[in-house]
C-alpha positions as CSV (number, residue, x, y, z in Angstrom):
1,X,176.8,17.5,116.0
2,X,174.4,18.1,113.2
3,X,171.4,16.2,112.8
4,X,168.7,15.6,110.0
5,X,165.0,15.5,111.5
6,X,162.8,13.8,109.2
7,X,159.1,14.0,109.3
8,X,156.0,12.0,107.1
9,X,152.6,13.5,107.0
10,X,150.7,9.9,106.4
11,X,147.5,11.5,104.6
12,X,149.1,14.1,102.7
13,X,151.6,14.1,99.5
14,X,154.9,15.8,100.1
15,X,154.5,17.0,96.8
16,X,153.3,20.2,97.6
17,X,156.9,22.0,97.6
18,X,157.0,22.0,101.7
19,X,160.3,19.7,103.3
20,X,159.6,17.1,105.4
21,X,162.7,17.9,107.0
22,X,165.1,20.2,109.0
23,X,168.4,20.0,110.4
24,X,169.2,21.0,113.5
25,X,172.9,21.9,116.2
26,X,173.2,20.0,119.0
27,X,176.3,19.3,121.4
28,X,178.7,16.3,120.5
29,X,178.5,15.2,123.8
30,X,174.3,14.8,124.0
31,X,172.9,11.4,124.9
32,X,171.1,9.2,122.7
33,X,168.1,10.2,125.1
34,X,169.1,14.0,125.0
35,X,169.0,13.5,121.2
36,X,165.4,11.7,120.9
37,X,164.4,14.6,123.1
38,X,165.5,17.1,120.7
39,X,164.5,15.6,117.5
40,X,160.8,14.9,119.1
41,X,160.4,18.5,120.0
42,X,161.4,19.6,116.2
43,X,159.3,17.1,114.7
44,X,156.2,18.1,116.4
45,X,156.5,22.0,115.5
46,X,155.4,20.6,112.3
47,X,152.2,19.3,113.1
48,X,149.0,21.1,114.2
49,X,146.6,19.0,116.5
50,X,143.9,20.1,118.5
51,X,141.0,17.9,120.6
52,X,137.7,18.1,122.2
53,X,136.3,16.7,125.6
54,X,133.5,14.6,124.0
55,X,131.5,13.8,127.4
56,X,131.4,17.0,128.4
57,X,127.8,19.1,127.0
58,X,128.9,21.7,124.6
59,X,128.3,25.3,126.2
């Protein structure tokens, strides 16, 4: 089956030429879990996070 992942970036205009999508092959007989698996993996390719230990003193 072929499916359409959609993306939103909340504090940034899609206007800058990039998709906010991409559309991905899976098996016809995936469940609706193996599904939301899949689409949450693609989605979060598209995001870059990062984090820091705030309690921690800074070496």
């Amino acid at each position: 089956m072929k499916i359409r992942v959609y993306w939103e970036y909340p504090d940034f205009a899609t206007h800058l030429g990039e998709q906010n999508y991409e559309d991905i092959e899976l098996p016809d007989d995936y469940t609706e879990e193996e599904i939301e698996k899949e689409v949450a993996e693609v989605a979060l390719e598209h995001f870059g996070w990062s984090y820091e230990i705030l309690t921690k003193e800074k070496k």
